[in-house]
TORSE-594274 format. One line per 3 residues: number of its first residue (from 1); their letters; for each residue x, y, z of N, C-alpha, C. Coordinates in nm, 3 decimals. Each point is the difference from the previous one (the first is absolute). Layout:
NUM = a = X/Y/Z/X/Y/Z/X/Y/Z ~ ... $
END
This chain:
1 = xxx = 3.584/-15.122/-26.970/-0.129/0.016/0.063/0.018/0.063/0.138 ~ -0.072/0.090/0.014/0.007/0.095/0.175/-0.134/-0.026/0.072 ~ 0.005/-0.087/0.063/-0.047/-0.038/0.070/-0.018/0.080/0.155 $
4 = xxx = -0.107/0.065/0.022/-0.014/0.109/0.170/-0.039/-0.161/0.075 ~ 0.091/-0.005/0.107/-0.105/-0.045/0.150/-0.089/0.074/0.062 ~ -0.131/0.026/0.017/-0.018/0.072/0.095/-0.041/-0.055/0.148 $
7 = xxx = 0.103/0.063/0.093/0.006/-0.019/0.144/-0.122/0.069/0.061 ~ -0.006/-0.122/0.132/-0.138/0.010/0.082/0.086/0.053/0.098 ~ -0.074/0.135/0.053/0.083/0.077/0.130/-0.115/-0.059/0.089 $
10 = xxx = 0.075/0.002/0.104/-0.085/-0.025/0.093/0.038/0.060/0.127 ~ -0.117/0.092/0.067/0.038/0.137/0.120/-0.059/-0.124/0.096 ~ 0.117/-0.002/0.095/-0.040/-0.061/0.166/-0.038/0.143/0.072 $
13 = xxx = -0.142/-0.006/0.074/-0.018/0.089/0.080/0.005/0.013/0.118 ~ 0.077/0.020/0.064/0.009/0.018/0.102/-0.077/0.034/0.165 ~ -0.087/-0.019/0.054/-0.110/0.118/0.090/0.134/0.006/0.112 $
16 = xxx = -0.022/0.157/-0.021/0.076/0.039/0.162/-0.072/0.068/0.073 ~ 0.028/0.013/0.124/-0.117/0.014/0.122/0.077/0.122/0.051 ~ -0.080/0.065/0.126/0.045/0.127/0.077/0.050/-0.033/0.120 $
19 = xxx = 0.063/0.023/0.089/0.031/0.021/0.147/-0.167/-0.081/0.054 ~ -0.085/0.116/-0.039/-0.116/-0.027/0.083/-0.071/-0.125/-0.028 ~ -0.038/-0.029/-0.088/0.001/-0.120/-0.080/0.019/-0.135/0.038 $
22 = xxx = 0.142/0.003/0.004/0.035/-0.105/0.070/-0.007/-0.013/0.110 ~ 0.014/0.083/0.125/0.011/-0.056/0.090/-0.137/-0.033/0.043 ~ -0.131/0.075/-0.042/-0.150/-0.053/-0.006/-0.041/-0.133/-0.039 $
25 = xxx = 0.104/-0.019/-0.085/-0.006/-0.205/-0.022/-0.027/-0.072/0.086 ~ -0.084/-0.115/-0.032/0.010/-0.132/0.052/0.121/-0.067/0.008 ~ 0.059/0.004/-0.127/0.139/-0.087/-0.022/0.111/0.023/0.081 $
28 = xxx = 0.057/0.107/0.037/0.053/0.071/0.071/-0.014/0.092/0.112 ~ -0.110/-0.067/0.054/-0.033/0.019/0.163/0.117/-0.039/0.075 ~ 0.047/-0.106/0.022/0.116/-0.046/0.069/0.097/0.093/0.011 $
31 = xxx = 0.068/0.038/-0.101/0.138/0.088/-0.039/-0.080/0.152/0.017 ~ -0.138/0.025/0.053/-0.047/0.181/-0.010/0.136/0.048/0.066 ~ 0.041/0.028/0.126/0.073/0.044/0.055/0.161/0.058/-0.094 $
34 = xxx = 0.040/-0.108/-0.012/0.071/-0.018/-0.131/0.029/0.104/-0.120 ~ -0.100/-0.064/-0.031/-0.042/0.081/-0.167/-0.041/0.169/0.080 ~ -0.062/0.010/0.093/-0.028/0.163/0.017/0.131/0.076/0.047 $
37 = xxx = 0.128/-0.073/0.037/0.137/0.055/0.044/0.077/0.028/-0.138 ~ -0.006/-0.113/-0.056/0.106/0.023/-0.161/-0.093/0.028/-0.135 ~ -0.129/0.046/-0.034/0.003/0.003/-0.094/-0.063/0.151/0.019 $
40 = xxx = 0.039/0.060/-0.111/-0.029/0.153/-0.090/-0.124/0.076/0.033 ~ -0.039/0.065/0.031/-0.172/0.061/-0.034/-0.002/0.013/-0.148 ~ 0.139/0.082/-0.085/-0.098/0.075/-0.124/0.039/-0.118/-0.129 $
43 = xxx = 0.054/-0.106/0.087/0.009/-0.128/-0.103/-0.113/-0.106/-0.041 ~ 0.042/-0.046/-0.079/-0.067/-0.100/-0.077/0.111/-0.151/0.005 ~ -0.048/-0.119/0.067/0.055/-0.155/0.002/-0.043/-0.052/-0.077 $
46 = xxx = 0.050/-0.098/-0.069/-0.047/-0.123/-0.035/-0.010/-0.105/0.099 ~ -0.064/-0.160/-0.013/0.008/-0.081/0.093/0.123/-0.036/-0.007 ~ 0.090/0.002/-0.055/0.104/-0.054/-0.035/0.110/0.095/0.118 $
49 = xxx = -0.055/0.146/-0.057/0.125/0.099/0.047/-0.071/-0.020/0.195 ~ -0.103/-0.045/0.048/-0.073/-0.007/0.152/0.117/-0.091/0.026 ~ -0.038/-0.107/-0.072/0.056/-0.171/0.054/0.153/0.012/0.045 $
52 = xxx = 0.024/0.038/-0.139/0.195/0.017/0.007/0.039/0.121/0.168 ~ -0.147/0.131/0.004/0.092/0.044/0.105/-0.002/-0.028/0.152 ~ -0.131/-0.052/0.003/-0.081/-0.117/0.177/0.170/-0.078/-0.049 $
55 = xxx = 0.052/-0.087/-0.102/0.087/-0.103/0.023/0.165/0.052/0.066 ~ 0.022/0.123/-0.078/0.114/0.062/0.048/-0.040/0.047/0.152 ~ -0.094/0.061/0.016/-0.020/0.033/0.139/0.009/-0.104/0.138 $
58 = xxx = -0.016/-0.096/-0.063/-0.012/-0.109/0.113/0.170/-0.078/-0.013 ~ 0.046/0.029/-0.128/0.137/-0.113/0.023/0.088/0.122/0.007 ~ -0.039/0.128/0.089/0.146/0.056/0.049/0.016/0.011/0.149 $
61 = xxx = 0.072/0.016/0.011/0.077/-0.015/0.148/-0.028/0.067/0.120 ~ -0.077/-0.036/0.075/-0.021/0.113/0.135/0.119/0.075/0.089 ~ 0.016/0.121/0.019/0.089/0.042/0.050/0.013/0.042/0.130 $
END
């Protein structure tokens, strides 16, 4: 007997935001300064890819 499983795909979507975008946030008012030094104009973030780079930015080393 052949038996098919059929598998449930399932797409995580992602929203990624612009340069401008973000720093127009509420959420990320604090870090504007920040976020307008290290991130891209012709890019696209996730909250994920914002968070991770405000975190590297702050735990490196002043010179």
């Amino acid at each position: 007997m052949n038996k098919k499983k059929k598998e449930k795909t399932m797409e995580i979507v992602v929203e990624k935001y612009t340069k401008e975008q973000i720093i127009k946030s509420k959420k990320y008012n604090r870090h504007r300064d920040v976020l307008i030094s290290i991130l891209e104009e012709n890019k696209s973030y996730s909250i994920e890819d914002i968070e991770q780079k405000i975190k590297e930015f702050l735990k490196r080393k002043v010179k």
